[in-house]
C-alpha positions as CSV (number, residue, x, y, z in Angstrom):
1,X,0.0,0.0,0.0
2,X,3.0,2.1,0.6
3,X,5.7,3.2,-1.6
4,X,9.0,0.8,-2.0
5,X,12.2,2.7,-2.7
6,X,12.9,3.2,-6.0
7,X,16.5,4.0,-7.3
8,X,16.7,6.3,-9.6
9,X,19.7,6.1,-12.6
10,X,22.5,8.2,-12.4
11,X,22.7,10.8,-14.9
12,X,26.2,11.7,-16.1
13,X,26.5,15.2,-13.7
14,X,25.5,13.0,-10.7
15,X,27.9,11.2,-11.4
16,X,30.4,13.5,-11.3
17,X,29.1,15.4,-8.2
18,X,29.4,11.6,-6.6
19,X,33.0,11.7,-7.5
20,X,33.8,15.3,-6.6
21,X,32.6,15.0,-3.2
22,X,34.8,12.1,-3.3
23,X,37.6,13.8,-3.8
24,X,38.3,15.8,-0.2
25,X,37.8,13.0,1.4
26,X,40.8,11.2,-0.1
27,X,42.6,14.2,0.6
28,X,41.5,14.3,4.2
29,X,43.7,11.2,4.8
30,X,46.7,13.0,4.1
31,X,46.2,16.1,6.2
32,X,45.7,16.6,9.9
33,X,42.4,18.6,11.2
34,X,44.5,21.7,10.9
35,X,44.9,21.4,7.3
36,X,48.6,20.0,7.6
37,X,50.3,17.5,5.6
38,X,50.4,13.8,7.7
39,X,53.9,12.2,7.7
40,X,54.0,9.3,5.4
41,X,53.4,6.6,8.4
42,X,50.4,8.5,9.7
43,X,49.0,8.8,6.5
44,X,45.6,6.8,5.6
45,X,45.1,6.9,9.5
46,X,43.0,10.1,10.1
47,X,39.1,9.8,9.6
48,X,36.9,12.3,8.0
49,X,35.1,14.1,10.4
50,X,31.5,13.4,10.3
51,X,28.6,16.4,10.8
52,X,26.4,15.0,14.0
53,X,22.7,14.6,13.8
54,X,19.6,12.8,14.5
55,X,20.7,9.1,14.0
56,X,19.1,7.6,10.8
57,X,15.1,6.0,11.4
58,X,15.5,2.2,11.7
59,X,12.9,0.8,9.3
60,X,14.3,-2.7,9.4
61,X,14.1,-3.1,13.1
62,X,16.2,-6.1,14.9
63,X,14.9,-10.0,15.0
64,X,13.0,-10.2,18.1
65,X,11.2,-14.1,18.5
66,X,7.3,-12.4,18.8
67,X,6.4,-16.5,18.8
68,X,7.6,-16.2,22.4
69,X,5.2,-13.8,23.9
70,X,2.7,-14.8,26.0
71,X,0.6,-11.8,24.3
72,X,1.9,-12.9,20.7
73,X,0.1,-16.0,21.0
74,X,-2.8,-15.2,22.3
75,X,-3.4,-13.0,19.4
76,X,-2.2,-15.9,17.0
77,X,-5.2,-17.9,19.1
78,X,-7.5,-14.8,18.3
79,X,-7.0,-14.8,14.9
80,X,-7.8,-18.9,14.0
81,X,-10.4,-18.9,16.1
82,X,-12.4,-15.6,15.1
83,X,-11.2,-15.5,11.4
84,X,-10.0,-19.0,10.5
85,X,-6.7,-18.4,9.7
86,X,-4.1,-21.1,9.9
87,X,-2.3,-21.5,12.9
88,X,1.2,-22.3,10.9
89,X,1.0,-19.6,8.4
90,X,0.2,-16.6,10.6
91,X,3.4,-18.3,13.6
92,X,5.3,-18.5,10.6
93,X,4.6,-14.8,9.6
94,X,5.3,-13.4,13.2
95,X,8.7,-15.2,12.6
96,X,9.6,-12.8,10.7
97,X,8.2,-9.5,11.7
98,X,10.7,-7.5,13.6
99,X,11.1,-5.3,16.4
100,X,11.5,-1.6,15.5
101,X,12.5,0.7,18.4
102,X,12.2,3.9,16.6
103,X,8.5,3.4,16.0
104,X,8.6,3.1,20.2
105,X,10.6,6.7,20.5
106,X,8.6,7.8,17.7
107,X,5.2,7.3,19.1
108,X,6.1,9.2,22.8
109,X,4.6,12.1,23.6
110,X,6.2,15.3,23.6
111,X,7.5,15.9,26.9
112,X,5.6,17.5,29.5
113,X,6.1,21.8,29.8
114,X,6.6,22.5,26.1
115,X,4.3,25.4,25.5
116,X,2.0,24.6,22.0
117,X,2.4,27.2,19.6
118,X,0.2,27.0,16.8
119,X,1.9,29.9,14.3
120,X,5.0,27.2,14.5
121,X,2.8,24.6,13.7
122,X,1.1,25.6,11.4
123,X,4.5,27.1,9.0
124,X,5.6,23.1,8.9
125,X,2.4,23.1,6.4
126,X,1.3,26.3,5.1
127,X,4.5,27.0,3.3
128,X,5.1,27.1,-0.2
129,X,6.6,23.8,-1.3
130,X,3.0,22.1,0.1
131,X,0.8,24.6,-1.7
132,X,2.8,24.7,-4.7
133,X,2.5,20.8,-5.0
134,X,-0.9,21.2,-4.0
135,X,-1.7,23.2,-6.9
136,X,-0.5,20.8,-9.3
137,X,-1.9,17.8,-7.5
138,X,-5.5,19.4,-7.7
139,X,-4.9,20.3,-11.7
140,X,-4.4,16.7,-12.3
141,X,-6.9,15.5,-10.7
142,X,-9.5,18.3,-11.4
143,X,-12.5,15.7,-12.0
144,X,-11.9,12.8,-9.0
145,X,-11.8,16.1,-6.8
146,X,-14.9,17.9,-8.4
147,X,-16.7,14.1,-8.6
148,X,-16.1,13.6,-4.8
149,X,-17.3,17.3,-3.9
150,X,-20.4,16.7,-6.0
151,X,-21.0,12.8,-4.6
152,X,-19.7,13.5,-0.6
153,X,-20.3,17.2,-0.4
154,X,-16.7,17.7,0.8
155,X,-15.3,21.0,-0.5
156,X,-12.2,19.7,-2.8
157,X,-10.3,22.3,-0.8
158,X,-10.4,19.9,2.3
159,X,-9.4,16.9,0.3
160,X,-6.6,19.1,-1.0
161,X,-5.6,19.9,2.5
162,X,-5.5,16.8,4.1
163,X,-3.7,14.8,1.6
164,X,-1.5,17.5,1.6
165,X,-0.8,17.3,5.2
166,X,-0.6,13.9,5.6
167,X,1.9,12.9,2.9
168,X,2.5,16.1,1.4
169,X,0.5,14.1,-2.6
170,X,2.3,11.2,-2.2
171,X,5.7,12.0,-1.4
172,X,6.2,10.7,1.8
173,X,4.1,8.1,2.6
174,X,6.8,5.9,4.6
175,X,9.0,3.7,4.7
176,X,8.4,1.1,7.6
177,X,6.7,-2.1,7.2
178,X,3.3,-1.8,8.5
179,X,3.5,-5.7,10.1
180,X,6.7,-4.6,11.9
181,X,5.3,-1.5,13.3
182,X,1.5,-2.3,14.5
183,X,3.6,-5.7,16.5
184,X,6.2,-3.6,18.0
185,X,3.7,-1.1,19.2
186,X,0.6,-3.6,20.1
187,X,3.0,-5.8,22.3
188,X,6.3,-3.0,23.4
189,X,4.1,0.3,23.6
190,X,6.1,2.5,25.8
191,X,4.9,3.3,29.5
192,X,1.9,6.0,29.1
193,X,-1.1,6.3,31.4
194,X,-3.1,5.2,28.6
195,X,-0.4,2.3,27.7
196,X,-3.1,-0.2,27.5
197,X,-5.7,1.2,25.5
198,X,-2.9,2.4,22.9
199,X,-1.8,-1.1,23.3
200,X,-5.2,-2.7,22.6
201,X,-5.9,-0.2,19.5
202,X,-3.0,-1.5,17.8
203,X,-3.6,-5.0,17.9
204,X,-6.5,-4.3,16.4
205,X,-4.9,-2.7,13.6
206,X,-2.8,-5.6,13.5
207,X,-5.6,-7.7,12.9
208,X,-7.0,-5.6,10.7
209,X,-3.8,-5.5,8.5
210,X,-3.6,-9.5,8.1
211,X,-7.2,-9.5,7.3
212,X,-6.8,-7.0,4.7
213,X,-3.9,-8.6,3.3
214,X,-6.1,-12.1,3.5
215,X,-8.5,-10.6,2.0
216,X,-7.3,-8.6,-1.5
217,X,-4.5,-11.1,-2.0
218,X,-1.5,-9.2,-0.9
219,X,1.7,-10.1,1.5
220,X,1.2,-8.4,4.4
221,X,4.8,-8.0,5.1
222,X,5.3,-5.9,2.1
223,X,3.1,-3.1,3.2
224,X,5.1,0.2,3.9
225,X,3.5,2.8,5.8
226,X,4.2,5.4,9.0
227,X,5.9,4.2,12.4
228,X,2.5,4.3,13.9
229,X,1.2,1.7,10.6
230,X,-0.5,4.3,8.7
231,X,-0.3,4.2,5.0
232,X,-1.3,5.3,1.6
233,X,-1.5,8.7,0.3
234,X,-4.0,9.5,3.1
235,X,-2.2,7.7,5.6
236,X,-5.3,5.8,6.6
237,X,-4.9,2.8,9.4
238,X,-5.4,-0.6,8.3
239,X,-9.2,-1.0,10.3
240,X,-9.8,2.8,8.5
241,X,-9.2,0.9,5.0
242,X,-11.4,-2.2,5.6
243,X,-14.4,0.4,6.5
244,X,-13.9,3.7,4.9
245,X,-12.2,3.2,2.0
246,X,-13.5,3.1,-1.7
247,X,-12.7,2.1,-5.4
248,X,-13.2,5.6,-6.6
249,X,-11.1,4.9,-10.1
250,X,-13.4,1.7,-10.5
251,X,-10.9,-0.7,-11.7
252,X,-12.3,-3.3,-9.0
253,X,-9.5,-2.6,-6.3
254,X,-8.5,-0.3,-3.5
255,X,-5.1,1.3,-4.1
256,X,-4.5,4.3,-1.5
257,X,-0.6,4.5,-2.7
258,X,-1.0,4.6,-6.1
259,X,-4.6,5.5,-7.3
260,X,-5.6,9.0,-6.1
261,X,-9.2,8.6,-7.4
262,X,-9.2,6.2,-4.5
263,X,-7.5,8.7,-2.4
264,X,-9.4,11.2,-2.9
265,X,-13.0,9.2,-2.7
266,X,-11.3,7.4,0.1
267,X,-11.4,10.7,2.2
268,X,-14.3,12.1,1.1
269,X,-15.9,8.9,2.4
270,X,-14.2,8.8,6.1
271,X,-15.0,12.3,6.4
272,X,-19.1,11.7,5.7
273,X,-18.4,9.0,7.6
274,X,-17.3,10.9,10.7
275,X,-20.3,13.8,10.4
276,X,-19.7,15.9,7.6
277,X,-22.6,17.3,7.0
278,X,-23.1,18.9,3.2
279,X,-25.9,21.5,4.3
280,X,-23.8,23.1,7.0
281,X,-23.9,26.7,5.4
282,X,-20.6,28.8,5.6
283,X,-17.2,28.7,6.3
284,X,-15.7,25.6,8.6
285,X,-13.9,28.5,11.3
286,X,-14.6,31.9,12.1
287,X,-12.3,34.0,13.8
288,X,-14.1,35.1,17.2
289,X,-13.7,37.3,19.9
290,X,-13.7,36.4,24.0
291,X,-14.6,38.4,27.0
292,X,-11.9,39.6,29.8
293,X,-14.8,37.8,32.3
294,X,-13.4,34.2,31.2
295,X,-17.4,33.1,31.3
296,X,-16.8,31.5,28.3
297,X,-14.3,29.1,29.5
298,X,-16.4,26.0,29.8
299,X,-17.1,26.3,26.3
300,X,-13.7,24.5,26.2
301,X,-14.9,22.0,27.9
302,X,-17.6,20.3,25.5
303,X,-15.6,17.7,23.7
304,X,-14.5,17.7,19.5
305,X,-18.2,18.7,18.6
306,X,-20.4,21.6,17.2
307,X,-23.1,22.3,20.6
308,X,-23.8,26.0,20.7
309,X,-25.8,27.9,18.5
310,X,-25.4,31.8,18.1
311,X,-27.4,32.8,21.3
312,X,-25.4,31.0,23.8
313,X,-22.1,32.5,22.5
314,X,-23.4,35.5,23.3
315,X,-24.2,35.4,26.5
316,X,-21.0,33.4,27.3
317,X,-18.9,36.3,25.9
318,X,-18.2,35.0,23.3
319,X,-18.8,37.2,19.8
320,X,-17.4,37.6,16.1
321,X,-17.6,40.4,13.6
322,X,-20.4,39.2,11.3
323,X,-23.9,37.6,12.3
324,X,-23.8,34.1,12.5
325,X,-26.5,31.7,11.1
326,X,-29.4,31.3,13.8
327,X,-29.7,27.2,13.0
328,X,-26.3,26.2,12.9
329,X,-24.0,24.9,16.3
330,X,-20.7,25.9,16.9
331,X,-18.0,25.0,19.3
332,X,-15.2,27.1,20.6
333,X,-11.5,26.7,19.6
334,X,-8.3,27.8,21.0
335,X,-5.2,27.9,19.9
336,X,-2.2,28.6,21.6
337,X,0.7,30.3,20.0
338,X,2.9,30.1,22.9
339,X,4.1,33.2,25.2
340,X,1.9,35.4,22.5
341,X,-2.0,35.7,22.4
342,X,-4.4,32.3,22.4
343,X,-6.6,32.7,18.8
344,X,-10.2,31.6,19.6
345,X,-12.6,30.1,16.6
346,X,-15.8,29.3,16.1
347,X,-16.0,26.2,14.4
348,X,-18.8,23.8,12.8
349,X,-19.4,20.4,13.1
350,X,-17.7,19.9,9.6
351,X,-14.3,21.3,11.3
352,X,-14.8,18.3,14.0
353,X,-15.2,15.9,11.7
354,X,-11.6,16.7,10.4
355,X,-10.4,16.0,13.9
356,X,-11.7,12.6,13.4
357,X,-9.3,12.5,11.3
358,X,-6.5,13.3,13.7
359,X,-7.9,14.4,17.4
360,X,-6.1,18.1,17.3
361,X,-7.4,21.3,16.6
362,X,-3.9,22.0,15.1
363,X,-4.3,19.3,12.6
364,X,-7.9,20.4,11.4
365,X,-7.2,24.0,11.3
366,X,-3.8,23.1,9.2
367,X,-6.0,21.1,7.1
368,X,-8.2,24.4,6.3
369,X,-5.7,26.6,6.0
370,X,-3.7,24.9,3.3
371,X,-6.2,24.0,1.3
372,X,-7.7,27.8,1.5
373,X,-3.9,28.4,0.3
374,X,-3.8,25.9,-2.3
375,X,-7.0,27.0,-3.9
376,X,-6.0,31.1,-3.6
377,X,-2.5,30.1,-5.2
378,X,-4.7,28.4,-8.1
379,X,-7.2,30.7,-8.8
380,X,-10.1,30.0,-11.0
381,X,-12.6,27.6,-9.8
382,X,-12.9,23.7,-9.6
């Protein structure tokens, strides 16, 4: 589902820019860190300095026996019993799935006391490489986007954003396989208060991978996606494929890597899926104001969904700078940006359903705002 490496053939100048940065370090063997020439016995002894930096992602991971576990095999139980599988084949698969300790350090939260700062956020996405790349993705696909608006009643501009965000069109979908991940983090999640649940969420995307594989013919261990499992275009987790997913192109399968008619559908679908609503009327955020009495705090309070309508802001304190619809629920959203001022939003149930999506107000409102970029940078309509 995810893309393989693919190596690329060496043009004559890359060639030569290979062998010019060659070049000083066969020179660095015969010269001392102060530039001076090495007598002839310590030549051939000095080593290139190397630039220090984050150490390189382990996507292979190291040969941990899974069999083993205690937890292992009652999974391997799970799955002949509930789905029939054969007890041989799937011992013989965990055989080979490896333990990847990056996806462990990968998947910690941030640590505790770090200040979120959405304008820092947000620049990681709204910047111009994304919407440049978004502008050419949407002209390509021009009629899967306006076919998905017209069928889902998902602006393409959202589809736009969130494909953008999440793999930035395709381009970085990942590199890990999917098995080694999900079984590293459904049996080794690192200590969290919520270790258990994050624990039991993974196994079932475990499951869910093998059935999927079962299911449309594919080997499971060649799936590619994100340290957390995620993979495609969308970045959609294994159980998110068996239910949400469609064959948008029609060619009779589902292809989130390669086909972005299903990409596209595919999001449109989980989005409906998750309470997009196609009547809400206006835009997704509006920018609102707060009163210095802080009554409006336990607006904050109410959960990822749309539950106050236009009269109940106001008497929380809470107002914006155009009337808002008398039939349609907001919630309140803040965003931090650090040691400056919070930004507070009003936003629909349409902008909740994009935290579906990924639970953070940072996500969704990225999501928005590139895809209101992409489609300024355009110009023109669908």
């Amino acid at each position: 589902m995810t893309s393989l490496l693919r190596h690329l053939p060496l043009r004559p100048r890359h060639l030569l820019a290979l062998l010019l940065a060659a070049a000083p370090f066969s020179q660095a063997l015969a010269i001392d860190q102060y530039g001076y020439k090495l007598p002839p016995s310590k030549q051939g002894k000095a080593k290139a300095k190397q630039k220090k930096g984050p150490p390189p992602i382990d996507y292979n991971g190291e040969f941990v026996n899974f069999g083993q576990w205690k937890e292992v095999r009652l999974f391997i139980d799970g799955m002949v019993e509930k789905h029939g599988f054969q007890r041989a084949e799937v011992e013989a698969l965990m055989g080979q799935v490896r333990f990847v300790e990056s996806a462990v350090q990968l998947i910690k939260p941030a640590p505790p006391g770090k200040p979120k700062n959405w304008q820092a956020y947000s620049k990681q996405f709204i910047e111009p490489v994304r919407i440049d790349a978004g502008v050419k993705f949407w002209n390509e696909n021009r009629d899967a986007l306006t076919r998905a608006q017209e069928l889902y009643g998902v602006p393409a501009e959202i589809l736009v954003g969130i494909i953008g965000v999440e793999t930035v069109y395709g381009r970085n979908t990942g590199r890990f396989r999917v098995l080694d991940a999900l079984t590293t983090l459904a049996f080794s999640y690192p200590e969290a208060p919520s270790r258990a649940e994050r624990m039991a969420f993974f196994r079932g995307e475990l499951e869910a991978t093998l059935l999927f594989a079962r299911q449309n013919g594919v080997d499971p261990l060649a799936l590619r996606g994100s340290y957390a499992g995620a993979v495609g275009m969308p970045q959609f987790m294994p159980s998110s494929i068996m239910k949400y997913a469609v064959d948008f192109d029609g060619d009779g399968r589902i292809d989130l890597l390669n086909s972005t008619n299903d990409a596209i559908g595919s999001v449109a679908a989980f989005l409906v899926a998750h309470g997009w609503q196609r009547a809400t009327p206006g835009p997704l955020v509006i920018a609102a104001n707060v009163s210095p009495s802080r009554s409006w705090e336990p607006l904050l309070e109410r959960g990822l969904s749309a539950n106050f309508l236009a009269p109940d802001l106001l008497a929380a304190g809470v107002n914006t700078t155009s009337a808002l619809p008398a039939d349609v629920r907001y919630g309140l959203v803040d965003l931090q940006n650090g040691a400056e001022a919070t930004e507070y939003w009003l936003a629909t149930n349409n902008f909740f359903a994009i935290t579906q999506y990924n639970r953070s107000y940072f996500y969704a409102m990225s999501v928005v705002e590139l895809g209101r970029a992409v489609k300024l940078s355009r110009g023109g309509d669908m």
